[in-house]
Wavefront OBJ file of the C-alpha trace (Angstrom):
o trace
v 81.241 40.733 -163.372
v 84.959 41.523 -163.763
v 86.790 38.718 -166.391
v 90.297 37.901 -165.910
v 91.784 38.373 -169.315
v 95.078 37.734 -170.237
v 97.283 37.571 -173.296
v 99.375 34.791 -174.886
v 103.224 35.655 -174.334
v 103.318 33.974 -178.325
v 100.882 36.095 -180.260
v 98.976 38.508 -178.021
v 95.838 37.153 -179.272
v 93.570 37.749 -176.169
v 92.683 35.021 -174.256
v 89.440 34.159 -171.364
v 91.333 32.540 -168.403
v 89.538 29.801 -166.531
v 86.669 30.029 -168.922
v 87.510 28.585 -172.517
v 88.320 24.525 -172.314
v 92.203 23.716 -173.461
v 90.992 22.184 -176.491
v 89.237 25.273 -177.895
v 92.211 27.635 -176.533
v 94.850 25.303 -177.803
v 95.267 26.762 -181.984
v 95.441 30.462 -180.556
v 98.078 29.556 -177.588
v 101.730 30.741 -177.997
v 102.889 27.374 -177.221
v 100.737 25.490 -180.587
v 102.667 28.484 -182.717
v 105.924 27.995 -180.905
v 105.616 24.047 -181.509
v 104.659 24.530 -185.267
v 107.612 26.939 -186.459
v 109.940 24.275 -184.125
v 108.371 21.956 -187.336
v 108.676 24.170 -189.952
v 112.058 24.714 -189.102
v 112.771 21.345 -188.548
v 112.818 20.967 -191.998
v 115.395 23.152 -193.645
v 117.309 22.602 -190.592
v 117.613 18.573 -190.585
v 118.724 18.858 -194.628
v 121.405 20.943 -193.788
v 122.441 18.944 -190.899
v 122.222 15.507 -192.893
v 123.561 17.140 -195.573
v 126.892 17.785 -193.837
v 126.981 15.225 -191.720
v 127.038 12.642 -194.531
v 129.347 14.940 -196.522
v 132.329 14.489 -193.975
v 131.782 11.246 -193.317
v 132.073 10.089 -196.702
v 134.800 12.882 -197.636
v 136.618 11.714 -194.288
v 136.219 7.531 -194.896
v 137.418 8.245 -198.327
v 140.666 10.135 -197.603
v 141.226 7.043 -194.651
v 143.958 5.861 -197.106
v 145.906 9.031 -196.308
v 146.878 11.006 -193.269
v 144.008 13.306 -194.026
v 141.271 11.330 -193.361
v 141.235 11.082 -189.564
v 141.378 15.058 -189.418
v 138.549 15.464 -191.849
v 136.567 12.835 -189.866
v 137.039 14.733 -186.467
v 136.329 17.981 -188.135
v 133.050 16.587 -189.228
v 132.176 14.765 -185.765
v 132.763 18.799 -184.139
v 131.059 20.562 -186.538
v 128.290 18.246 -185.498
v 128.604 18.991 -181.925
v 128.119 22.165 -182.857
v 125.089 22.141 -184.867
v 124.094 19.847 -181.797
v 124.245 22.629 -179.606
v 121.976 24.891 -181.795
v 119.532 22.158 -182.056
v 119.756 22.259 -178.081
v 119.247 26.312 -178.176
v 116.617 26.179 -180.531
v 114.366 23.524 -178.883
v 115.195 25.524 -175.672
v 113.321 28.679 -177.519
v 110.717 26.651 -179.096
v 109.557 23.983 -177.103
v 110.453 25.196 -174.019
v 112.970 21.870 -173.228
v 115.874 22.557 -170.983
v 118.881 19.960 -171.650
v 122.002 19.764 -170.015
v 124.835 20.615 -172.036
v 126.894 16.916 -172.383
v 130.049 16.494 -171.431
v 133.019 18.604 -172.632
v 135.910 17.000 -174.787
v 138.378 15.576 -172.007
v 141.803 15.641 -173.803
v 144.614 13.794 -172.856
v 148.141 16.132 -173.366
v 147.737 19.059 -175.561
v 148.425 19.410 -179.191
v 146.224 18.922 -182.062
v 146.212 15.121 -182.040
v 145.212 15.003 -178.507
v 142.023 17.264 -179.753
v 141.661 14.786 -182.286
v 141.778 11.579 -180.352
v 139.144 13.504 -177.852
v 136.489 14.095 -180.203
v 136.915 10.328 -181.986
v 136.688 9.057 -178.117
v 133.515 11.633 -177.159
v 130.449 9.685 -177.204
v 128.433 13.230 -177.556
v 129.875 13.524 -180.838
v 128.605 9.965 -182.557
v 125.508 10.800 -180.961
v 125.289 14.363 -182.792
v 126.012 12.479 -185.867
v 123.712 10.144 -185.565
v 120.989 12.402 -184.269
v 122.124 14.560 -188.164
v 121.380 10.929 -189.546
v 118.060 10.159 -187.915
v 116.416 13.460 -187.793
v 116.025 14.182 -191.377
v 113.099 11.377 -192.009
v 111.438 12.178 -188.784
v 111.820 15.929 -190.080
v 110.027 15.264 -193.682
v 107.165 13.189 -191.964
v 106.340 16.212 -189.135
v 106.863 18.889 -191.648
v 103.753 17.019 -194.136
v 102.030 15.933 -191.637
v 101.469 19.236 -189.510
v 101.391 21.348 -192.845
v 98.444 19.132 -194.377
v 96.841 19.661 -190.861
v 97.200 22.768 -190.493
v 96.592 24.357 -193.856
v 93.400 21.993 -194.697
v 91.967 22.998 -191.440
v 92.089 26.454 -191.193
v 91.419 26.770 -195.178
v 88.030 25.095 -194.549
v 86.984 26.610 -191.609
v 87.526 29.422 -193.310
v 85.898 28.685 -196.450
v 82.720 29.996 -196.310
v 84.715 33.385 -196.323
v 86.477 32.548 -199.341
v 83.988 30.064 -201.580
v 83.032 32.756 -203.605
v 86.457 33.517 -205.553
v 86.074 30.125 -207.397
v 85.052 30.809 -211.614
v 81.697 29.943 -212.328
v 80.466 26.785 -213.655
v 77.672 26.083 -215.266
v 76.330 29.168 -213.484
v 77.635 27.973 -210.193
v 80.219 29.285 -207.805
v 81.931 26.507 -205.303
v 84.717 24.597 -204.280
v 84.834 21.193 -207.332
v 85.260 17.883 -205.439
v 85.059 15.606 -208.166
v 84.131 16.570 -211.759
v 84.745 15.824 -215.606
v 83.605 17.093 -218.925
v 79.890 16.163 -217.906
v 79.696 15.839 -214.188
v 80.353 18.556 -211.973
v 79.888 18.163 -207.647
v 79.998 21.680 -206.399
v 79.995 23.022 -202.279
v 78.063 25.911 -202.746
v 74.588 25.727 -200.786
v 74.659 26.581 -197.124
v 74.439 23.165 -195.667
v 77.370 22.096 -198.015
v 79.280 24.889 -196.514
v 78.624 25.229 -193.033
v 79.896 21.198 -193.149
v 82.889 22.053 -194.764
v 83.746 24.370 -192.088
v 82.665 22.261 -189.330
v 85.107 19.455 -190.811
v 87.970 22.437 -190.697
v 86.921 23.031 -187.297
v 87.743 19.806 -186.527
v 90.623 19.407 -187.729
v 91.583 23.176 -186.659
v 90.894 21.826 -183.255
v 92.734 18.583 -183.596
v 95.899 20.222 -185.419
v 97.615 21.674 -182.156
v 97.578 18.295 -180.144
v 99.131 16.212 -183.387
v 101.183 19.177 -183.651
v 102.061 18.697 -179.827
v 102.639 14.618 -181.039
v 104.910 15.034 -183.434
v 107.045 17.360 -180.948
v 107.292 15.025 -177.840
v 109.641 12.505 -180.647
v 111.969 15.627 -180.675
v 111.579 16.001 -177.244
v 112.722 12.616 -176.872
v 115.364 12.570 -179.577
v 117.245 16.371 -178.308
v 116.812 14.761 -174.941
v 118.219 11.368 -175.840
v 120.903 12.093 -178.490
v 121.679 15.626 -177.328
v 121.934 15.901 -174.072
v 124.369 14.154 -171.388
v 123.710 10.651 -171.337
v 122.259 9.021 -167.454
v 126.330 8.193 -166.931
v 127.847 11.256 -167.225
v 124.853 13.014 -165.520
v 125.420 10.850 -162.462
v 129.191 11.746 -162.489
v 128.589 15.206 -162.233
v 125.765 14.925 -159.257
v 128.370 12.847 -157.381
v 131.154 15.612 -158.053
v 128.620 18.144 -156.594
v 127.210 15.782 -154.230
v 131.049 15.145 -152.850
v 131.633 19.187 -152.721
v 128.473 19.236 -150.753
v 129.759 16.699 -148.228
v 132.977 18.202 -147.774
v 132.007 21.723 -147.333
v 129.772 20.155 -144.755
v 132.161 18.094 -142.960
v 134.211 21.609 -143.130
v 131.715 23.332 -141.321
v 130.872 20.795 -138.726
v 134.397 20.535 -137.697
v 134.372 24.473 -137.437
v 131.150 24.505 -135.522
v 133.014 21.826 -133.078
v 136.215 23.759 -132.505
v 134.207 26.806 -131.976
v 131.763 24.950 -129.262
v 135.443 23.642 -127.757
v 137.210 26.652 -127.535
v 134.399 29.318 -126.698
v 132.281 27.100 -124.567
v 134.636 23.625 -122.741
v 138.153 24.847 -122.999
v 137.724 28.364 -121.541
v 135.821 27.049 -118.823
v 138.326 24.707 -117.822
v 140.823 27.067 -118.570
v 139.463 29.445 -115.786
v 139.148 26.247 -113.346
v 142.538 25.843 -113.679
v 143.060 29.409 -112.779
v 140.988 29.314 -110.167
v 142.402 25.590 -108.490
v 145.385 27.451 -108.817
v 144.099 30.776 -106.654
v 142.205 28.120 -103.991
v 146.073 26.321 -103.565
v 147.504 29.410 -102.611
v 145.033 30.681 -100.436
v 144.791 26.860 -98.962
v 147.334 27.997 -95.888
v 146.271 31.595 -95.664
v 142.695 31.282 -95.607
v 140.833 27.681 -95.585
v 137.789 28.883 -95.766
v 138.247 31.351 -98.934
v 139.947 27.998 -100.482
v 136.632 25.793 -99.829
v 134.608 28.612 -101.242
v 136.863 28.521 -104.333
v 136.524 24.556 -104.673
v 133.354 24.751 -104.124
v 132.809 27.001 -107.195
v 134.920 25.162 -109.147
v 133.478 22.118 -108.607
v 129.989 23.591 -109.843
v 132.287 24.742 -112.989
v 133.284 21.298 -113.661
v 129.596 19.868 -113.791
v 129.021 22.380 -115.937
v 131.872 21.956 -118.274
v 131.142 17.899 -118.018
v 127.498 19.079 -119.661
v 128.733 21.015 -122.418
v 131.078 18.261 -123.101
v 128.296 15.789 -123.152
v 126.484 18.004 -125.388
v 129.131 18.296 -127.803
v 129.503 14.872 -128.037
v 126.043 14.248 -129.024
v 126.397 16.931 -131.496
v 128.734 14.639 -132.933
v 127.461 11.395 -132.605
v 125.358 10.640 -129.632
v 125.933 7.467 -127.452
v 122.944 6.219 -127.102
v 122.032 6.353 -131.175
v 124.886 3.695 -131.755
v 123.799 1.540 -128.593
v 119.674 1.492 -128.372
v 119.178 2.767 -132.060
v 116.669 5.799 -133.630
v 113.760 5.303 -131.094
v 115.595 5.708 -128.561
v 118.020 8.407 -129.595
v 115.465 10.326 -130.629
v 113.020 9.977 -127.554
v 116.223 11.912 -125.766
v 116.047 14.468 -128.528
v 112.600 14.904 -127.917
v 112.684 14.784 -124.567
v 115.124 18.163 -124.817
v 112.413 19.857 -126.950
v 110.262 23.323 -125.357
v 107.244 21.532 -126.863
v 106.075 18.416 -126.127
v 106.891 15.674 -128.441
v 104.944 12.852 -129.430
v 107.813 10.219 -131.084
v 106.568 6.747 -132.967
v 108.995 5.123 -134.760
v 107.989 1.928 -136.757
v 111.227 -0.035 -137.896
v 112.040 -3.624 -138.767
v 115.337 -3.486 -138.433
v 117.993 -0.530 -137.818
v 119.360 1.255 -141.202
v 122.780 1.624 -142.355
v 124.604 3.807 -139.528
v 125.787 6.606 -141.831
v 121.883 6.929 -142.635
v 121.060 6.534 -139.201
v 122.795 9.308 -138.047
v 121.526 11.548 -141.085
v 118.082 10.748 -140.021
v 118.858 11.639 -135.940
v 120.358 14.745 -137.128
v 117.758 15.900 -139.028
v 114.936 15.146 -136.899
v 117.577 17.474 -133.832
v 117.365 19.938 -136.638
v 114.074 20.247 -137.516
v 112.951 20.328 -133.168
v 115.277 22.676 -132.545
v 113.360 24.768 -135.290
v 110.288 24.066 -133.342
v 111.773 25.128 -130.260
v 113.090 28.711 -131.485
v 110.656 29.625 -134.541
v 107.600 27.674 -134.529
v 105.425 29.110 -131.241
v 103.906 25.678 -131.099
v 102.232 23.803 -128.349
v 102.792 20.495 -129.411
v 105.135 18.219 -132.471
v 104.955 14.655 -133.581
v 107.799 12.771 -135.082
v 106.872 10.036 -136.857
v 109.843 7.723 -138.821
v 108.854 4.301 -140.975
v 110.365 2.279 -144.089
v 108.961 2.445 -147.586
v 110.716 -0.722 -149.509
v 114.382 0.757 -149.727
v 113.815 4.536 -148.074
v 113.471 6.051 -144.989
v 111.329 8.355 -144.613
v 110.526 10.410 -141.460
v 108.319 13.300 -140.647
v 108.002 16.045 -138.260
v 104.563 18.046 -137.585
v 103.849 21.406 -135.363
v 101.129 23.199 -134.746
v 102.993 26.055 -134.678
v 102.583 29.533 -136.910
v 103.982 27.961 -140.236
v 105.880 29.940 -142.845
v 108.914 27.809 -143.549
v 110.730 28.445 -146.962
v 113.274 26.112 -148.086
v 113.822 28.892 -150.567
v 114.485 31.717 -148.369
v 117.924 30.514 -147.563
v 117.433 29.588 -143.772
v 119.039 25.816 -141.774
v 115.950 24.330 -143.837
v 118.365 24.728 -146.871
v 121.486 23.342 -145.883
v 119.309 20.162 -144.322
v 118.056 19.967 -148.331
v 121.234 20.307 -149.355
v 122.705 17.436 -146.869
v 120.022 15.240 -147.552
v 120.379 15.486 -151.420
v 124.097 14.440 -150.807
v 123.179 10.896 -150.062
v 120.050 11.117 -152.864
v 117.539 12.193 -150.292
v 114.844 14.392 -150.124
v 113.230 16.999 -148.157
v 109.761 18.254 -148.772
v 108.465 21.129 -146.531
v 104.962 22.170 -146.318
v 104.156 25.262 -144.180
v 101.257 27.705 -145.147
v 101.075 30.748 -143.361
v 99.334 30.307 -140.151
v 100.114 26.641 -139.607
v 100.738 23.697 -139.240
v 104.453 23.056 -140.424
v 104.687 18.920 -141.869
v 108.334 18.754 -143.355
v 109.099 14.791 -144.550
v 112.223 13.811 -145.292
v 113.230 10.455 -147.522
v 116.623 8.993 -146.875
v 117.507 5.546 -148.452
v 117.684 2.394 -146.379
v 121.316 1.369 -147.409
v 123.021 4.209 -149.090
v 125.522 2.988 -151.777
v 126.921 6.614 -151.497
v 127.914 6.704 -147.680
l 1 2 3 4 5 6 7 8 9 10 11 12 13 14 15 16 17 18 19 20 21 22 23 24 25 26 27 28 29 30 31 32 33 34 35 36 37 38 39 40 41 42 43 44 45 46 47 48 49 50 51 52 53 54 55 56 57 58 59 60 61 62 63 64 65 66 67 68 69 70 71 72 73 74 75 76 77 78 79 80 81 82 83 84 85 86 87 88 89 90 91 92 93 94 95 96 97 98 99 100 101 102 103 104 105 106 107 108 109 110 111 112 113 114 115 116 117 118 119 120 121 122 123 124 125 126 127 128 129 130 131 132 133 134 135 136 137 138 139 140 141 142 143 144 145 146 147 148 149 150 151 152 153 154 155 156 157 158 159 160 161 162 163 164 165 166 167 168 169 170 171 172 173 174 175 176 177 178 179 180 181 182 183 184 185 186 187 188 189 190 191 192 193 194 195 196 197 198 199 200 201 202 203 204 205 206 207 208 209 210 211 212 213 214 215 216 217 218 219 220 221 222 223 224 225 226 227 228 229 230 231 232 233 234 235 236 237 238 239 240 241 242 243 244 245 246 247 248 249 250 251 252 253 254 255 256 257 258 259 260 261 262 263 264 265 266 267 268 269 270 271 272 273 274 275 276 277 278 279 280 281 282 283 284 285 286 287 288 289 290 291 292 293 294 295 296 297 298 299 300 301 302 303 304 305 306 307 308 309 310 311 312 313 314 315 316 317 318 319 320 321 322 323 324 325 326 327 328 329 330 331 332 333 334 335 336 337 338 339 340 341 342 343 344 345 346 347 348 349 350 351 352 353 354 355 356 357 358 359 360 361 362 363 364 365 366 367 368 369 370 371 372 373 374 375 376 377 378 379 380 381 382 383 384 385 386 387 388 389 390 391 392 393 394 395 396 397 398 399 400 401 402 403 404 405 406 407 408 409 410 411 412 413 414 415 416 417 418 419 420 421 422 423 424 425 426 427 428 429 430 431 432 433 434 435 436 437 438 439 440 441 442 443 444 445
């Protein structure tokens, strides 16, 4: 029988996939090494960070009394920021922990006081400094603690491969536990040592998961003191949330002069034309004109549709009259497939999430319609305390990939705008169930 056998990207020790438990893989994985030179490191690297941190602060609050004192202070609070950001690299490497980069330094004016009066304002910067303050303790106890752990352990697991080197005494050879000039307690027969390294195989075992302890604090305290804080994080989805919005506003009022000008306007344009050709012909030849009426009467139902259709595009009628279930009956109703449509709500939503929730549901049957080959589609919308959420289900050929780039993407991307989501799941072969949540009352709409 073939065994699937794979190597750790941290040591290349060999490794049985799917066969040994985690807790018996767990001192030989890349990640246990990676997580114990993050504490070794820690070390070396929190005494140089206290070190310096403590120096300028000191070296800055005690020239206060001159003009120097602010500069020095500022120079220390960067030079943090910087060591900040190599803390921020190196648990990246190590631990695998991917944090934001904060906030840059937002100066008022240029000039060197202006950089100075930035970094005294930046929050980032007291937070380096007190992460250089903090760390150092927290350092000390995780370097002990996982050294003790880690050395005792894999020294007595190993000892029966070692016991031997010990000097004799009194014609004995062993590890001494407890001894004096007349009492001597010796591991040296084979039950002795086979418990010694059972108790190092314990601890061998446990060292990885303390080891994996001791990291989630740094975790924490990178993530915490680091990183942006929840403010400035929500400032910059907004920013890219607002981009979002107004390239998509952009390209709907594109998408509507386009419909207008290739589709309404040049048909009415060539009614006038031909109202114009059935006047002159009125006198000449009656019955030619009547013809040409006639024709252009059939062109104005048929520009009357496309301007009905437009105008749903852009906000249907009936959604701001009769609300979702019956809005999106009509969608339905428009669909190749036929459409089963339940919609469960106590009261109607806020109207900007209304129409969100109309458009995607058009969206996502109009996928149905082109690319699904189904036979049949349920829409189903409800509330959830605060959200929205609504879901659409084919039984088509599946294979939808928010990923690949396709209309799927740009619905993610719309939905995200007003801190919604969209989940898509669509194995190969079918069925398609994409649910999207939308909140009840958007505070960003």
């Amino acid at each position: 029988m073939a065994t699937d056998y794979g190597y750790d990207s941290g040591l290349g020790f060999p490794e049985t996939r799917h066969r040994l438990p985690a807790g018996l893989r767990a001192p030989f994985e890349g990640r246990t090494w990676r997580e114990f030179g993050y504490v070794l490191l820690s070390l070396p690297i929190s005494i140089l960070m206290f070190t310096y941190a403590v120096t300028m602060v000191s070296l800055g609050a005690g020239l206060l009394v001159t003009f120097l004192g602010i500069p020095v202070f500022a120079a220390g609070l960067a030079g943090c920021r910087g060591l900040g950001a190599l803390e921020r690299a190196r648990a990246r490497g190590l631990l695998g922990l991917e944090v934001a980069d904060p906030e840059p330094l937002r100066t008022r004016g240029s000039g060197f006081m202006a950089w100075i009066g930035a970094v005294l304002k930046s929050g980032t910067s007291w937070r380096t400094l007190l992460y250089s303050v903090l760390h150092l303790p927290w350092a000390l106890f995780s370097f002990v603690v996982a050294v003790n752990f880690w050395v005792y352990g894999w020294a007595l697991l190993t000892y029966p491969l070692w016991f031997w080197v010990f000097p004799a005494y009194a014609g004995q050879d062993g590890l001494q536990l407890y001894g004096d000039e007349t009492h001597h307690i010796y591991l040296d027969n084979p039950f002795e040592i086979g418990v010694t390294a059972l108790v190092g195989l314990l601890f061998t075992l446990a060292t990885p998961w303390i080891v994996r302890a001791l990291t989630t604090v740094d975790r924490v305290m990178v993530h915490g003191l680091l990183g942006p804080t929840r403010l400035s994080a929500r400032v910059v989805e907004l920013e890219s949330d607002r981009g979002v919005v107004v390239d998509t506003a952009a390209a709907d009022l594109r998408r509507i002069e386009r419909d207008l000008h290739d589709g309404a306007q040049a048909r009415l344009v060539a009614l006038a034309m031909d109202l114009g050709l059935a006047k002159e012909k009125l006198t000449e030849d009656p019955q030619a004109a009547a013809r040409m009426v006639d024709e252009a009467h059939g062109e104005v139902k048929t520009a009357l549709q496309e301007l009905r259709d437009l105008a749903r595009g852009i906000h249907p009628a009936v959604l701001t009259d009769r609300g979702l279930d019956a809005a999106l009956s009509s969608v339905a109703s428009r669909c190749t497939v036929p459409v089963q449509v339940e919609v469960d709500l106590p009261s109607r939503p806020a109207p900007a999430i209304e129409g969100i929730a109309y458009f995607t549901v058009s969206e996502l049957l109009q996928n149905v319609s082109k690319h699904a080959r189904a036979t049949g589609a349920a829409v189903d919308v409800w509330r959830v305390e605060d959200r929205l959420l609504l879901q659409v289900v084919d039984n088509g050929v599946g294979g939808a990939d928010v990923s690949a780039g396709s209309g799927l993407a740009g619905l993610a991307e719309r939905l995200d705008a007003v801190d919604g989501i969209l989940v898509v799941d669509s194995p190969v072969a079918g069925p398609t169930r994409v649910t999207a949540e939308l909140p009840w009352r958007g505070d960003r709409v």
